[in-house]
C-alpha positions as CSV (number, residue, x, y, z in Angstrom):
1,X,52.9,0.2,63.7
2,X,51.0,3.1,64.2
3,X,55.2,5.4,63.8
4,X,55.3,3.5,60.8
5,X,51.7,5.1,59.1
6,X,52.6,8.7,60.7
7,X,55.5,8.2,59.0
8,X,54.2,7.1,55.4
9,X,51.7,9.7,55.6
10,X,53.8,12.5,56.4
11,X,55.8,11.7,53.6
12,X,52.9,11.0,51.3
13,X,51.8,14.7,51.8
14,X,55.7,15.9,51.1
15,X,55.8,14.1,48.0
16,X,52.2,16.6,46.9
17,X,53.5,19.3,48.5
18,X,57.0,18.9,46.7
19,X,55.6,18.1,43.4
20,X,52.5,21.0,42.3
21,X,53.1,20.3,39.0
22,X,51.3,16.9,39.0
23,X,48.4,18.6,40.9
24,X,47.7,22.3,39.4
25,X,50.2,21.8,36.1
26,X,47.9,18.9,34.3
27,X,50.9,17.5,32.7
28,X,48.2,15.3,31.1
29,X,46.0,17.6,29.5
30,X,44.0,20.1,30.1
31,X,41.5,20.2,32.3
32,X,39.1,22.3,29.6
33,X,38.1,25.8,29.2
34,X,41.8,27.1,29.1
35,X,41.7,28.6,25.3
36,X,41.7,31.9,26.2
37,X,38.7,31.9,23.5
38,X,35.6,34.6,24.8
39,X,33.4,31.4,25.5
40,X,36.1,29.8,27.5
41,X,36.7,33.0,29.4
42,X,39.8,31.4,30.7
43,X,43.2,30.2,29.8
44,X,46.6,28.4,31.3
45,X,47.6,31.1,33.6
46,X,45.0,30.3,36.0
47,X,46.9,26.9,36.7
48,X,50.3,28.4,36.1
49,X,52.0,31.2,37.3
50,X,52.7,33.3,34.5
51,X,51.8,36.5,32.9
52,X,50.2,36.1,29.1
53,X,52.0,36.5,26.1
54,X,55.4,37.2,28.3
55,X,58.7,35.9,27.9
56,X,60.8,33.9,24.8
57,X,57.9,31.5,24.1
58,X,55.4,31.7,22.1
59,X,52.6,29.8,19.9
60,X,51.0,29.9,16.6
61,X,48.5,28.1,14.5
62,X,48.9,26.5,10.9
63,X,46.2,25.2,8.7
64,X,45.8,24.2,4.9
65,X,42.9,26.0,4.8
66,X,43.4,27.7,1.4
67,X,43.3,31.9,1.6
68,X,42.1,31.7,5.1
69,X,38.3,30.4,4.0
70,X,37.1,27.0,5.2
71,X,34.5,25.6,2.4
72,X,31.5,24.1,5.1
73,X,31.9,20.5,5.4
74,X,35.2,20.1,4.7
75,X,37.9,18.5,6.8
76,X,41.4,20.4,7.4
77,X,44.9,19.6,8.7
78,X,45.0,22.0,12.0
79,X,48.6,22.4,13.4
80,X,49.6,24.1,16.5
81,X,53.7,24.8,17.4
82,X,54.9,26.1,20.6
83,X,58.3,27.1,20.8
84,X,61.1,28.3,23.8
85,X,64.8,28.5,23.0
86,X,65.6,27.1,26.6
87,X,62.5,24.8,27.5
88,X,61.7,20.7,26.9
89,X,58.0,20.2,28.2
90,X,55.0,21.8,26.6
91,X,51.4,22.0,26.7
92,X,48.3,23.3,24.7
93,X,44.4,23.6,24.6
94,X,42.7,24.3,20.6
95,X,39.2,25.1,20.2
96,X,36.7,26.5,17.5
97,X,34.2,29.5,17.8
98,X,32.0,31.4,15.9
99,X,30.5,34.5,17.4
100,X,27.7,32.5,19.8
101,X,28.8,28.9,20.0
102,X,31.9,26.2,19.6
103,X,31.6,24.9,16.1
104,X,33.4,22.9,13.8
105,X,34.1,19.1,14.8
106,X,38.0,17.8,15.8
107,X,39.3,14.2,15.2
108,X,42.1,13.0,16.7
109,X,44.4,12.1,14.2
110,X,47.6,11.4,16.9
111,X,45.8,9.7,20.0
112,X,49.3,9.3,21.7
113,X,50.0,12.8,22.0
114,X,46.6,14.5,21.8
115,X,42.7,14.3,23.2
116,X,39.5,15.5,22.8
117,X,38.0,17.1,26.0
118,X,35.2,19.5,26.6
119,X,32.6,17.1,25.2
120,X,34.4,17.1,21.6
121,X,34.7,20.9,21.4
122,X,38.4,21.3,22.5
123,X,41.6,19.6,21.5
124,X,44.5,19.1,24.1
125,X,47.5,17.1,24.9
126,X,48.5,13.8,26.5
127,X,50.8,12.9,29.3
128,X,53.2,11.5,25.9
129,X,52.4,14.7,24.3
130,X,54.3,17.2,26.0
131,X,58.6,17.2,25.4
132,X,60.0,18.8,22.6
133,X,63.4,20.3,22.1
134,X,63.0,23.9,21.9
135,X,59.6,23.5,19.7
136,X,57.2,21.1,20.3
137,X,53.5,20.9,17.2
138,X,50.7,19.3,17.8
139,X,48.5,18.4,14.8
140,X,44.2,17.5,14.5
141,X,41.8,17.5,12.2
142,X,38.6,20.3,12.2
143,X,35.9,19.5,9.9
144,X,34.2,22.7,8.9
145,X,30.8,23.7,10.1
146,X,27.5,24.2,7.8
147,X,27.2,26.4,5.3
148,X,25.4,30.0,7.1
149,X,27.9,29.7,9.9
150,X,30.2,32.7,9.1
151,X,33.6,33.5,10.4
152,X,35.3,30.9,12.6
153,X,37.9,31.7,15.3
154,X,40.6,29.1,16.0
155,X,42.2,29.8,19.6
156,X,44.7,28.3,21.0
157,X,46.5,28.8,24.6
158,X,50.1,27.0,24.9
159,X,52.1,26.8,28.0
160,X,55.9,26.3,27.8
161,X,57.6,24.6,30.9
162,X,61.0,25.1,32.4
163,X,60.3,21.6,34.3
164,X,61.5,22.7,37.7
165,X,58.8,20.4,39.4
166,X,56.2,23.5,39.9
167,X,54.1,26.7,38.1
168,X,56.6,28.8,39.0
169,X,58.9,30.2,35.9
170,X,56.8,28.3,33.2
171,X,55.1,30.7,30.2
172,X,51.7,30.5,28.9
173,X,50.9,32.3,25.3
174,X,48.5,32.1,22.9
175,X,46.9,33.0,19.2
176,X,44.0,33.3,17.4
177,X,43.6,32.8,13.8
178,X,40.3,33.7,11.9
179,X,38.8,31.9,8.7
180,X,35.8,33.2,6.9
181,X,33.3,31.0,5.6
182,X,33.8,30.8,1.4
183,X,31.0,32.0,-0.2
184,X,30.2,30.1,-3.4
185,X,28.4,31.4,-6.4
186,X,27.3,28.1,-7.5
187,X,24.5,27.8,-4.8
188,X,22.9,30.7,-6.9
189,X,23.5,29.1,-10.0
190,X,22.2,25.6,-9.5
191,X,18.9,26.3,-7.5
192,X,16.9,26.1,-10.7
193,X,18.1,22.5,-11.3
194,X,17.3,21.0,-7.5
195,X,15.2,21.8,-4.8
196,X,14.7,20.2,-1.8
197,X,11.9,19.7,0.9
198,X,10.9,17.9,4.0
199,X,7.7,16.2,4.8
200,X,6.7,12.9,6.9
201,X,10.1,11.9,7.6
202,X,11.9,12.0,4.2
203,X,13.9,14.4,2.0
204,X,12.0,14.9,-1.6
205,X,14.3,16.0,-4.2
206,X,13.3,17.9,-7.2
207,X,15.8,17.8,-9.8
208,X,16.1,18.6,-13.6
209,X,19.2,16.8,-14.4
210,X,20.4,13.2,-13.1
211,X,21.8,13.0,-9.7
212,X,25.2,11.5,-9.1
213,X,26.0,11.9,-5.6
214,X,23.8,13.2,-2.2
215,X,25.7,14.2,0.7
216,X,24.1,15.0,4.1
217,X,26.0,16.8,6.9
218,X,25.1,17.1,10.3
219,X,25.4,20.7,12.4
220,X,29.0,20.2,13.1
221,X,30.3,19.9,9.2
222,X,30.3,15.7,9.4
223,X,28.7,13.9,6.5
224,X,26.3,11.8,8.3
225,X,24.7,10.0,5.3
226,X,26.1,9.6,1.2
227,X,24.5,8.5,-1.4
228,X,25.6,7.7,-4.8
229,X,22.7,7.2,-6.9
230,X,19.8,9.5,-8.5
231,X,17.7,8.6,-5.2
232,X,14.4,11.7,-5.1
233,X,13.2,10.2,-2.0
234,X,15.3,9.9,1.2
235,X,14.3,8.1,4.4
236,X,15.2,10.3,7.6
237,X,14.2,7.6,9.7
238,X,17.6,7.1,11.7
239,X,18.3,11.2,11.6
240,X,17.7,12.7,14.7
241,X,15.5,16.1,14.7
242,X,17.8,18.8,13.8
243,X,19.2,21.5,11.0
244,X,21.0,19.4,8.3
245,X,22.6,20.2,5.2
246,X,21.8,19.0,2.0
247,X,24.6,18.2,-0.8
248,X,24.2,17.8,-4.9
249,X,26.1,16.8,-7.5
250,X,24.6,16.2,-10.9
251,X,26.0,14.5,-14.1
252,X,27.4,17.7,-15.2
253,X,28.8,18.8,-12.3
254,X,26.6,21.1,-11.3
255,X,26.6,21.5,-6.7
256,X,23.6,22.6,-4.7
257,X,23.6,22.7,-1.1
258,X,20.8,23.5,0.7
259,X,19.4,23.6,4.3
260,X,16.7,21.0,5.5
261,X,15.0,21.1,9.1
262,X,14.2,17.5,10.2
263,X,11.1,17.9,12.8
């Protein structure tokens, strides 16, 4: 009995040492902080063994952010394609930076073949998520931060696989592509017809014209409230204490957006 468990675990620890890939290759993601992105400090080489940005691979990012300038708020289609003439298995890690902090807010809009990790701030892929035939893409939604956030990196660091059961021979790459933040000349425009204040746990709106819609986002660019009447008085009660951004649209038209600190 006791051959018999020598045995099993002797060949337990062949099957590991045989098979790396499972252990340092993370054909199931990411394990986070791999974007190459200057917060990250890190990227895919560190688990496989492969120079950056060398070989036939490589890996770029696609968006239908118009003219490269994300409006804040706003939710876009983010695409990321690797590609090798000769490999099958891929992987990736996406994530969103300004100059001081991740920012921006990804959904999952393929949970089969991609996954949030990093607490929400990185996008990566699944166990399902990695074959491809010579090109493999990846696609997510990023809702824009707040207005006053400035230029946005996107990086992205892609490995491409030759499948021989370890690091060795596999390619890592990896791209950045850079939106500005559109600047609107409507916020200049439209402050004399709203303004906008805090005090005891409400949002008073002063407004010269009907209001036909009120949008609130929350720090990352998500609309946490909407409402769709002339309301002037808005509870804040189920907000929690934060920077917020307020959205206007009256009868003609006309957009404010301004920024409210609930306290």
């Amino acid at each position: 009995m006791k051959r018999i468990l020598l045995t099993s675990s002797i060949l337990l620890v062949l099957i590991f040492l045989t098979y790396p890939e499972l252990i340092n290759g993370n054909v199931s993601g990411s394990p986070g902080g791999k974007s190459n992105s200057p917060i990250d400090g890190s990227n895919c080489t560190s688990c496989h063994n492969a120079q950056l940005n060398n070989g036939q691979g490589s890996v770029i990012i696609s968006t239908d952010i118009q003219n490269f300038q994300y409006v804040p708020g706003e939710t876009y289609s983010i695409t990321v394609t690797a590609t090798h003439p000769s490999f099958t298995k891929y992987g990736f890690e996406l994530t969103a930076e300004s100059v001081t902090s991740k920012v921006g807010g990804f959904s999952i809009v393929n949970s089969t073949e991609t996954k949030l990790i990093s607490g929400g701030n990185a996008v990566t892929h699944t166990m399902s998520g990695t074959l491809g035939s010579s090109i493999k893409t990846w696609s997510v939604d990023w809702t824009a931060p707040i207005a006053g956030t400035g230029t946005v990196d996107l990086f992205v660091c892609a490995v491409s696989a030759n499948g021989n059961g370890n690091n060795d021979g596999d390619e890592v790459h990896n791209y950045i592509y850079t939106i500005s933040e559109q600047q609107s000349a409507y916020i200049e425009e439209s402050e004399e017809f709203f303004s906008v204040f805090y005090s005891d746990e409400k949002i008073n709106i002063n407004a010269t014209n009907t209001i036909e819609l009120i949008n609130i986002y929350n720090i990352y660019g998500q609309i946490v409230k909407s409402i769709d009447s002339d309301e002037k008085i808005i509870s804040t009660s189920e907000l929690s204490n934060g920077i917020y951004i307020v959205e206007l649209y009256d009868v003609f038209d006309n957009k404010s957006t301004i920024k409210v600190n609930i306290y």
